[in-house]
N, C-alpha and C positions, 0 to 999 in steps of 0.2 A: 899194174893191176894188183899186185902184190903191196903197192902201198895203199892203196885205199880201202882194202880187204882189213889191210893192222889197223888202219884209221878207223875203220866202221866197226873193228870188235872192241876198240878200247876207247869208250864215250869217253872216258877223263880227259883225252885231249883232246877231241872234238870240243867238249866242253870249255873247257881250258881258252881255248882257240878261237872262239865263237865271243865269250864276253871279250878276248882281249881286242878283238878288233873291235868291237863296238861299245869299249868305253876309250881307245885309242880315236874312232869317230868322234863318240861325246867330248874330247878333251879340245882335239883340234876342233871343231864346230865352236866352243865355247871361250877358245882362245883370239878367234876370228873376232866374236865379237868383243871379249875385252881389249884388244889391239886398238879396235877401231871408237870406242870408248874413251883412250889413251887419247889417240888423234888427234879427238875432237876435244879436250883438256887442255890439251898443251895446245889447239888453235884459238881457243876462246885465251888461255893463258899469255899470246904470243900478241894478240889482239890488245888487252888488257895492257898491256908491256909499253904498248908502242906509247898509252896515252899519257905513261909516266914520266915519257924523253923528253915528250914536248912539255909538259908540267917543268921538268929539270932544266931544259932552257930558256923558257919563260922565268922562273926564279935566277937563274944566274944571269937573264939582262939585269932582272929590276936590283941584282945584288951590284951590277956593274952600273949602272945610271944612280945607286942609292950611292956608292963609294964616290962617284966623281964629284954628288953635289956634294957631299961635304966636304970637300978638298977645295 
């Protein structure tokens, strides 16, 4: 009883208390969605990826059937 009594005669920590949780809310909410922003970058990025192994073995047949004819 004794603590809500100190808490409700000194607003500064009320105050205090009150923004830090709700910009502690605002940070994690806003991180949720940059996380999930990330995700989707590095899946379109991972996506992207895949088209350049098959490119990379496609050039190293045509590198290996170009070396053989001229041998």
């Amino acid at each position: 009883m004794e603590l809500i009594q100190s808490a409700l005669t000194n607003g500064e920590q009320i105050t205090f208390s009150v923004l830090f949780i709700g910009m502690l809310l605002y940070v994690i909410k806003t991180n949720d969605a940059r996380e999930q922003n990330y995700r989707e970058t590095i899946k379109e990025l991972t996506t992207a990826l895949n088209g350049f192994e098959d490119l990379k073995t496609a050039v190293s047949e045509i590198k290996t059937k170009v070396d053989n004819w001229r041998v």
